[in-house]
C-alpha positions as CSV (number, residue, x, y, z in Angstrom):
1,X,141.1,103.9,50.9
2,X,143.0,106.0,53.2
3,X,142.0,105.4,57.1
4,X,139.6,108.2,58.3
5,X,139.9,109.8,62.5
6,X,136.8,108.7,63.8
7,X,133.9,110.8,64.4
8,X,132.3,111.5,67.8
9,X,128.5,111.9,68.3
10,X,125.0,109.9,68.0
11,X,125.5,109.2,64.0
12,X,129.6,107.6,65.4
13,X,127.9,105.4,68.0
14,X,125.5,104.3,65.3
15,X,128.1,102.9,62.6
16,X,129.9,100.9,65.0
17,X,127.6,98.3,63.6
18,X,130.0,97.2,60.6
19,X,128.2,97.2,56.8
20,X,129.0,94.2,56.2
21,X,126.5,92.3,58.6
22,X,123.9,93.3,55.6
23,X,125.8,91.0,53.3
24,X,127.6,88.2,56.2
25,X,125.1,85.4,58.0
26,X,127.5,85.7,61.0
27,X,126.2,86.6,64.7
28,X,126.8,90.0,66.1
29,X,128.8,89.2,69.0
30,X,131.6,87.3,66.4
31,X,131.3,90.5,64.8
32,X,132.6,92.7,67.8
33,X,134.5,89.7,69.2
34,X,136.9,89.7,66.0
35,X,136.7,93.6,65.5
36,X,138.1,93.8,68.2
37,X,141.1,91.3,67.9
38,X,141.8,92.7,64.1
39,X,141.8,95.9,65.6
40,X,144.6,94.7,67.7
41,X,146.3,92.4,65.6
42,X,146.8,95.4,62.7
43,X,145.6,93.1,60.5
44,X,145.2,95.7,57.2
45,X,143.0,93.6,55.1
46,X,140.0,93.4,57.6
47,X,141.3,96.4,59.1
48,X,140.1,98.5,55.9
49,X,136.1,96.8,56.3
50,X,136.5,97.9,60.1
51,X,136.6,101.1,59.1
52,X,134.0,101.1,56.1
53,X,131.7,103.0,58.5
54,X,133.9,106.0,59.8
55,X,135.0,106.5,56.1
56,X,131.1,106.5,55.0
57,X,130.4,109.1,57.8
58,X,133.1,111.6,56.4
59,X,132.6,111.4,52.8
60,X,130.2,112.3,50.1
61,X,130.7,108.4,48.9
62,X,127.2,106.8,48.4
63,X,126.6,103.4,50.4
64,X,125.7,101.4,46.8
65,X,129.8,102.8,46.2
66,X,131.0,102.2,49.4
67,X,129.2,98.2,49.0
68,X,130.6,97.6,45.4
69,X,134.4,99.0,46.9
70,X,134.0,96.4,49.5
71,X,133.3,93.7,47.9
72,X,136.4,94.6,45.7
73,X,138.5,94.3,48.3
74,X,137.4,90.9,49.4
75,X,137.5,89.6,46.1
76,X,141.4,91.2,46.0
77,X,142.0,89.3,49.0
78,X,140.3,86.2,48.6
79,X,142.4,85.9,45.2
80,X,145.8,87.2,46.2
81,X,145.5,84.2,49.4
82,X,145.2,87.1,52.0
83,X,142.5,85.9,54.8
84,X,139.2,87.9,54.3
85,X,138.3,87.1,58.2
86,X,140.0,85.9,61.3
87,X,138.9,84.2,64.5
88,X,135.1,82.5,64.5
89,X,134.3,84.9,61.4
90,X,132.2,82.7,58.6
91,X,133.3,85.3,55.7
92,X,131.5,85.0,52.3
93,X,132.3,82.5,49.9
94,X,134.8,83.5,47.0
95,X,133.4,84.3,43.8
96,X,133.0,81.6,41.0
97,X,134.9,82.6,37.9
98,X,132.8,84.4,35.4
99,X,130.1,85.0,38.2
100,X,129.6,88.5,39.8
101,X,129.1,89.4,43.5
102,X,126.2,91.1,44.0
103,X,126.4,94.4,45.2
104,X,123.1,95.9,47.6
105,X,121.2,93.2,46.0
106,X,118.0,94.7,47.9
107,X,118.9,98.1,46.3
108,X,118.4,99.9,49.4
109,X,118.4,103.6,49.7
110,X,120.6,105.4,52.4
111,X,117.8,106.2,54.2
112,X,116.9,102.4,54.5
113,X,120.4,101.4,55.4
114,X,121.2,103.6,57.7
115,X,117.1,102.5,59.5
116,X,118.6,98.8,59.1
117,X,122.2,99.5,61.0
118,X,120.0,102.0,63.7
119,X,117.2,98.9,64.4
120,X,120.6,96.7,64.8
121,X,122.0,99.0,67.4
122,X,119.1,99.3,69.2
123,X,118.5,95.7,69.1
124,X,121.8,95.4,70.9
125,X,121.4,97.9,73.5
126,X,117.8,96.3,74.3
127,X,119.5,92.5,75.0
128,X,122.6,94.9,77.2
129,X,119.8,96.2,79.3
130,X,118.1,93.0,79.4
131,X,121.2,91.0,80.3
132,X,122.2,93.8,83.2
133,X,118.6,93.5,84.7
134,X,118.6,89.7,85.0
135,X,122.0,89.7,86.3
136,X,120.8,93.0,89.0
137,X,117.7,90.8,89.7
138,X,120.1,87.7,90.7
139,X,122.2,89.7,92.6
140,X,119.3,91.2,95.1
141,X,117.9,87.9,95.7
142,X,121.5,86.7,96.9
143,X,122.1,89.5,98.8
144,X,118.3,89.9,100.2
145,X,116.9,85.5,100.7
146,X,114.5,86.8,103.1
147,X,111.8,86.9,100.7
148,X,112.8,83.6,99.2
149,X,113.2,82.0,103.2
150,X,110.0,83.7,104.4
151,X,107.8,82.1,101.5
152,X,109.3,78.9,102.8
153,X,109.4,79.4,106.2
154,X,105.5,80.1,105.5
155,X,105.1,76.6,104.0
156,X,106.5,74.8,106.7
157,X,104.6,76.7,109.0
158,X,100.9,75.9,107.9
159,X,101.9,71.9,107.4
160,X,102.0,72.3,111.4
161,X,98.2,73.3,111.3
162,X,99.1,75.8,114.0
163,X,96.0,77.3,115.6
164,X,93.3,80.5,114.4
165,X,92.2,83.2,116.4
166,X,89.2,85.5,115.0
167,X,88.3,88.1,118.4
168,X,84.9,87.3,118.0
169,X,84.3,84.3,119.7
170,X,83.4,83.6,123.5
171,X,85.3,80.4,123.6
172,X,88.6,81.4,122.4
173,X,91.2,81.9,124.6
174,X,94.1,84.2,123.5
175,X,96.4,83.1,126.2
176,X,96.1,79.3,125.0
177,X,96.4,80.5,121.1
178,X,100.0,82.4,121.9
179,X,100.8,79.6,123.8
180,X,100.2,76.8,121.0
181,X,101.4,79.4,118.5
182,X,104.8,79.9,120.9
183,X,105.6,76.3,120.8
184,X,105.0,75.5,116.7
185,X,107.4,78.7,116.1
186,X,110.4,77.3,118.9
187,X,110.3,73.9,117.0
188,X,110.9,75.7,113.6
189,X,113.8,77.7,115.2
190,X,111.9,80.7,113.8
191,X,113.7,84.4,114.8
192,X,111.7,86.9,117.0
193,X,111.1,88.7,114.0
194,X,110.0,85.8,112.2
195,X,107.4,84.4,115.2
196,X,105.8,88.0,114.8
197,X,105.2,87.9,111.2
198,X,104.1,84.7,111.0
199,X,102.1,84.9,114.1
200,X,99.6,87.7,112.3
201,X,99.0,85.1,109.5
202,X,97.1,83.2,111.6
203,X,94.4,86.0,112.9
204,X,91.1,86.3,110.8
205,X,88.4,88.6,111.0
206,X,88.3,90.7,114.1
207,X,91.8,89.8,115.3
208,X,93.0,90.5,111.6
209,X,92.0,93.9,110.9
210,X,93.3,95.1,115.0
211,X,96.5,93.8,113.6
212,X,96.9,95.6,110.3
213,X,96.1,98.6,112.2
214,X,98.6,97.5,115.0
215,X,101.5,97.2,111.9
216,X,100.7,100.0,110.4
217,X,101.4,102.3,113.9
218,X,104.7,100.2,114.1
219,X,105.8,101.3,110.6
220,X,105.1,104.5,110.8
221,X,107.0,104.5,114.2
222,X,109.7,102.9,112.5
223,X,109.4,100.2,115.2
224,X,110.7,96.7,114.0
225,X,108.1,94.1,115.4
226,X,109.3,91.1,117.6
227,X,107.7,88.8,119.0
228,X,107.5,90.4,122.5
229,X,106.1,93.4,120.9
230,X,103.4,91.5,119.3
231,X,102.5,88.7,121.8
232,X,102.2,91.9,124.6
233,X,99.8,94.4,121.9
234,X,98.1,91.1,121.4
235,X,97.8,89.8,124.8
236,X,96.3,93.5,126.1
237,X,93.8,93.7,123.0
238,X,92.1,90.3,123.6
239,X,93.1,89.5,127.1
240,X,93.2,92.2,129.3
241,X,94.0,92.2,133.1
242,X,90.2,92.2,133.6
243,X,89.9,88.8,132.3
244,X,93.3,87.8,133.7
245,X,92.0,88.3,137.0
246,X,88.6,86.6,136.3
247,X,90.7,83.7,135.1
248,X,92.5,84.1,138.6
249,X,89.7,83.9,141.1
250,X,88.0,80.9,138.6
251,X,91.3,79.2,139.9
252,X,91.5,79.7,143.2
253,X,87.5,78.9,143.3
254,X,87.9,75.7,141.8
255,X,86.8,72.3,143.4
256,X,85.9,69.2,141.9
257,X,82.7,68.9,142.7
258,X,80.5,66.9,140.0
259,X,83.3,66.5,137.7
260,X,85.4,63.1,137.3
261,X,89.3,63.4,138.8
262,X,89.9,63.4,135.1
263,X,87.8,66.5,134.3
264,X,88.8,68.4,137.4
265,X,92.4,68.2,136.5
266,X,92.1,69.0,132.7
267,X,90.7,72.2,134.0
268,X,92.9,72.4,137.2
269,X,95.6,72.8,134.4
270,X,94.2,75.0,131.9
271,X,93.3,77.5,134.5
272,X,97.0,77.7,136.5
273,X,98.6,79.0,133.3
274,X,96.5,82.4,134.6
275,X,97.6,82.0,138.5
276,X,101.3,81.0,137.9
277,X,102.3,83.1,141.1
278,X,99.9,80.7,143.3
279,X,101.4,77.2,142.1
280,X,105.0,78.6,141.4
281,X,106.6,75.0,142.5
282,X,106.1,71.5,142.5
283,X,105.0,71.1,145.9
284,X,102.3,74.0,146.2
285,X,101.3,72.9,142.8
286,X,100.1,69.3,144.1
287,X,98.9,70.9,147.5
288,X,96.8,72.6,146.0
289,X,95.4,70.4,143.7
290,X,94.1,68.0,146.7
291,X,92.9,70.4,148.4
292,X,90.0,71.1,146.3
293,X,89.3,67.2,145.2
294,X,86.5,65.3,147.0
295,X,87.2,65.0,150.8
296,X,87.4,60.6,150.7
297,X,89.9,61.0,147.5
298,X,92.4,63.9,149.3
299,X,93.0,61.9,152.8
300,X,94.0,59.2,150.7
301,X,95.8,60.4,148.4
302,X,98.0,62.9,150.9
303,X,100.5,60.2,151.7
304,X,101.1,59.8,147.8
305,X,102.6,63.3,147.9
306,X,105.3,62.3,150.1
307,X,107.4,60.4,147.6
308,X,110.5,61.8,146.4
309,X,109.6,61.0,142.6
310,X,106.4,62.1,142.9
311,X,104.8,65.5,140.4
312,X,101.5,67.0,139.4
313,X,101.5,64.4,136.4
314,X,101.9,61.2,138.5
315,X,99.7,62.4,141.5
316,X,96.9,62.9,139.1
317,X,97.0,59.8,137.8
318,X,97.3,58.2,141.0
319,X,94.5,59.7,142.0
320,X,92.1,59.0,138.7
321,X,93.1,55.4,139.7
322,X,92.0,55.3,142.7
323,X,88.6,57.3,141.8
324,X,87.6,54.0,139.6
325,X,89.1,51.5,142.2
326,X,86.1,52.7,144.4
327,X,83.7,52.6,141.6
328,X,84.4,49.0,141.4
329,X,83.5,48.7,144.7
């Protein structure tokens, strides 16, 4: 059988599936792998089965004829010692003597061979496309692990139990949540970009919905959201300068009064985060604090501040001790 040009088109792409897979048990991939290296190597015996297809495309030759031919040829080469297949081919075993081959033993019409080689082609285009998406799919998570890293950095982030703000509660204080919240983020090592997102994962019902609405002004601004950006839109929603400067005066106003040493400075503390200006070194800090202790406690407790090594921390202490030396008194 004389070697045919090929032919271009739908019905060429089509019998690049070799007829012979109907009658071999080999895989598809040894198929093209060796079609390809007989190709190369000129090899004429399996050269004339490589083009079995090409030759059926361009002659009036039924497939039941172009079957029976083929396995002539093998049969020829199988007897004359020629090799029938190359590489990782499993060919067909040769004939016993006296026993014939069979030819299209499922007597299949044209029409039903040429739907068997079209499934087969499609079958390998699906598993192409399915290998190129996996490998695509690998490739973006490689090049894009923020996805993977934020659903981690996430995890770590709720094993720290870091603190819940709702915006509808009277006891809440915003300052004190950003503040707790500011501190969890730093010991992760989190980016400003990170401390924003994972910030808003902690606000719940009133404070939730302001900041959906908050992101959804940044997007469409195309404004990337630090942490700055959020812990300042935050800070004005829930704790505006009117409550600032309430917080302020409740400073400056404070005395002990009926509360323990211990009490008084719990709240001395809490409530100089708002005046920072007033107590803005060690020194004023401590002054300020005796100032507004009982009048027995400050007198002796003014000499304390005169050591070199002493701070806030130490003089309170000093002076809770010497609150329940008197008591024992």
């Amino acid at each position: 059988m004389a070697k045919q040009e090929k032919v271009d088109g739908p019905d060429a792409t089509l019998m690049e599936v070799p007829i012979y897979l109907l009658e071999s048990q080999e895989t598809k991939a040894n198929v093209v792998e060796n079609m390809d290296k007989q190709q190369k190597n000129g090899d004429d015996t399996d050269a004339i089965l490589m083009e079995v297809p090409t030759y059926f495309m361009t002659h009036d030759e039924s497939i039941a004829d172009v079957l029976e031919r083929l396995n002539t040829w093998r049969t020829k080469g199988l007897r004359t010692g020629e090799p029938a297949a190359r590489g990782n081919q499993n060919p067909p075993q040769a004939p016993v003597e006296g026993v014939a081959m069979p030819v299209n033993p499922a007597r299949l019409t044209d029409a039903e061979v040429r739907a068997s080689l079209s499934q087969m082609a499609q079958a390998i285009t699906m598993q192409a496309q399915a290998m190129t998406a996996q490998v695509n799919r690998q490739n973006v998570q490689r090049e894009n692990p923020l996805v993977r890293n934020m659903a981690d950095r996430l995890r770590d982030f709720t094993r720290m139990n870091p603190p819940i703000f709702t915006g509808a509660k009277t006891s809440e204080d915003p300052q004190e949540f950003i503040e707790e919240l500011h501190k969890i983020l730093v010991a992760m090592g989190a980016t400003d970009i990170e401390k924003a997102e994972l910030s808003s994962y902690q606000l719940k019902d009133v404070a939730q919905t302001w900041c959906k609405m908050w992101q959804d002004s940044r997007v469409l601004g195309e404004v990337t959201v630090t942490w700055e950006l959020f812990k300042t839109a935050f800070l004005e929603r829930f704790f505006p300068r009117e409550m600032k400067e309430a917080k302020v005066e409740e400073f400056i106003n404070l005395k002990q009064g009926s509360m323990t040493v211990r009490e008084y400075s719990l709240k001395f503390v809490k409530l100089s985060r708002y005046a920072t200006s007033l107590v803005s070194n060690t020194r004023d800090e401590m002054s300020r604090f005796l100032t507004r202790i009982a009048e027995d406690h400050e007198e002796e407790c003014r000499a304390a501040m005169l050591h070199d090594n002493m701070d806030l921390s130490r003089l309170m202490v000093h002076v809770q001790q010497v609150e329940e030396s008197r008591k024992r008194k």
